[in-house]
C-alpha positions, 0 to 999 in steps of 0.5 A: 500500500503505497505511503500517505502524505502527512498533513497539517492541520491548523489548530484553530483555538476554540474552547472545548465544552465542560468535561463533564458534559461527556457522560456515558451512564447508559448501560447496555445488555451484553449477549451470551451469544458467540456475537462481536455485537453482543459486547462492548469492546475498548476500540468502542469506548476509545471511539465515544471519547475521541468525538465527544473530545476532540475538536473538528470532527463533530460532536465537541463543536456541536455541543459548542454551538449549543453553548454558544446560542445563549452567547451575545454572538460577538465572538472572533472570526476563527472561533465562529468559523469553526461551529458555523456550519453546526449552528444553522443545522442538525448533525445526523451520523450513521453508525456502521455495525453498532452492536449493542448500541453503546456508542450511539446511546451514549453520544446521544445522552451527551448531546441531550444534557449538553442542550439541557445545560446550554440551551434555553432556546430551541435546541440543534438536534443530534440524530444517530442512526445504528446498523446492524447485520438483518436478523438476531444482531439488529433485533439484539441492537433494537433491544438496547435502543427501546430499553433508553427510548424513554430516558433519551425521549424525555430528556430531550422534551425536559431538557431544563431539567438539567442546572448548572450541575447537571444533577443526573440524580434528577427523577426523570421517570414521571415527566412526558416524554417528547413526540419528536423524533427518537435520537438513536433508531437502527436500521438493518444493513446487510454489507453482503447485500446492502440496501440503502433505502433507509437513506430517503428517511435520514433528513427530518423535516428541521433538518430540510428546513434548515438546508432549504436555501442550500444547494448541499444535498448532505443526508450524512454529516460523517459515518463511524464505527468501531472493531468491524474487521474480524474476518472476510466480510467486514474486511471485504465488504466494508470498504465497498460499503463504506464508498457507498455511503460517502458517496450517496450521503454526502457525508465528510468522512468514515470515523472508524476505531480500529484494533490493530493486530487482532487479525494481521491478514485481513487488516492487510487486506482491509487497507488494500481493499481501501485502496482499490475503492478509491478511499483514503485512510489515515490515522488521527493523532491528536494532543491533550488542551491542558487549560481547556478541560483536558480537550484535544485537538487534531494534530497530524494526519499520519500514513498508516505503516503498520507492519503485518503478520512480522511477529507471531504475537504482535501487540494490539494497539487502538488507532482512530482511522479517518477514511475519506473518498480519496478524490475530495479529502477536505471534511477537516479544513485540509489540503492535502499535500502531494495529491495523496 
């Protein structure tokens, strides 16, 4: 796989939202069952930390541009460009091969007490759909989702139920629930055989409204996931779909947390597969804001030259992968250098 450029980013400087915004009380039921979907794995928890966390990909600006719409709007140019485009709309993701849905649930929790804590006004809505392969997986997914469909609805109708505080102790259990659209819903996506019918549902009718005068036919802002390669499938199957949706969705870019060296070959063969379809993969390294609640911002965008199947127990390692249609690689405000 030939080598990727390294490319710069600029660091523009925009305070990150309190920490203790990034919450992730909601549980999950793991499965017995002989299922990767059945558990939550570490890549999947190092995914949540690194949105909810680091700036330019998302979710921390978005949880900013809430903050901020109880501001007087005077900021400086570089601060407001960097959550423009996530105040005028919602943000909707897609999440590839959710499992048990803990990524899902979780950023939405995040995203709901952020606008409680932020927003007295009509909140920005995050929308999260999930995937999972047809069948037991999907229906284990749906689960997860149904047992949270009542705290998330209700939050986002009682949103003001969170101070300053955010005193989660707060009994939620008897107040309404919302009848606006469910934060996390799931989908079924055979990547074999996939059906993407389910995109014609992705805009809601506040996020067509807010894109009316826009010549932006985004139905996606970005797709993530986490651990999808364990065996032929996901590292087959999953660059082709991934294209797909790039490409059908508008979306910026495929935010994938990846277990390197569980599976050398079909890691091997996942990037090359990458290659092929015309995608481009780089890994995010990222540094530590020491005076803004421990947030981070992206640094580097750095080839991936990992060596495979060079040592009989190699050492596992999580990387956060950016993944990008290699023609237009712009989602983060970058030039990429040398044509990579």
């Amino acid at each position: 796989m030939a080598a990727l450029a390294l490319t710069k980013l600029d660091t523009v400087s925009a305070k990150v939202a309190d920490a203790s915004v990034y919450q992730t009380p909601l549980q999950v039921e793991n499965t017995p069952l002989r299922t990767t979907g059945g558990h939550t794995w570490p890549a999947a928890r190092a995914l949540f930390e690194f949105i909810a966390k680091t700036d330019g990909l998302g979710l921390a600006d978005f949880l900013r541009s809430r903050s901020r719409m109880e501001e007087d709007g005077r900021h400086g140019e570089e601060q407001a460009a960097i959550t423009s485009e996530y105040i005028s709309k919602d943000l909707n993701i897609l999440e590839l091969g959710s499992g048990c849905g803990w990524v899902a649930l979780n950023l939405a929790y995040s995203s709901l007490v952020a606008g409680g804590r932020y927003s007295g006004r009509q909140s920005l809505r995050l929308a999260i759909t999930t995937s999972e392969q047809p069948g037991k997986a999907c229906e284990w997914l749906q689960h997860n989702i149904e047992r949270h469909a009542e705290t998330l609805a209700t939050l986002a109708s009682k949103a003001s139920l969170f101070t300053t505080n955010t005193d989660t102790s707060t009994d939620i259990s008897s107040t309404s629930c919302s009848s606006s659209p469910p934060p996390v819903v799931a989908v079924p996506l055979d990547w074999q055989n996939p059906d993407l019918s389910f995109l014609e549902d992705l805009e809601g009718d506040d996020h067509k409204e807010a894109n009316l005068n826009s010549s932006s036919s985004k139905k996606l802002d970005f797709l993530i996931g986490s651990d999808l390669i364990y065996n032929e499938i996901g590292s087959r199957c999953l660059p082709k779909i991934v294209k797909s949706l790039l490409e059908q969705t508008g979306a910026s870019h495929f935010l994938y947390s990846h277990t390197f060296h569980r599976y050398d070959h079909l890691d091997k063969e996942f990037l090359e597969v990458c290659e092929a379809e015309g995608l481009q993969a780089r890994e995010l390294e990222t540094m530590y804001r020491k005076l803004d609640f421990g947030g981070r911002i992206v640094e580097h965008e750095v080839p991936i030259q990992e060596e495979f199947e060079q040592e009989i127990f190699p050492e596992k390692r999580i990387a956060i992968l950016k993944i990008t249609l290699a023609k237009a690689d712009n989602s983060l405000g970058v030039e990429a250098a040398g044509g990579a």
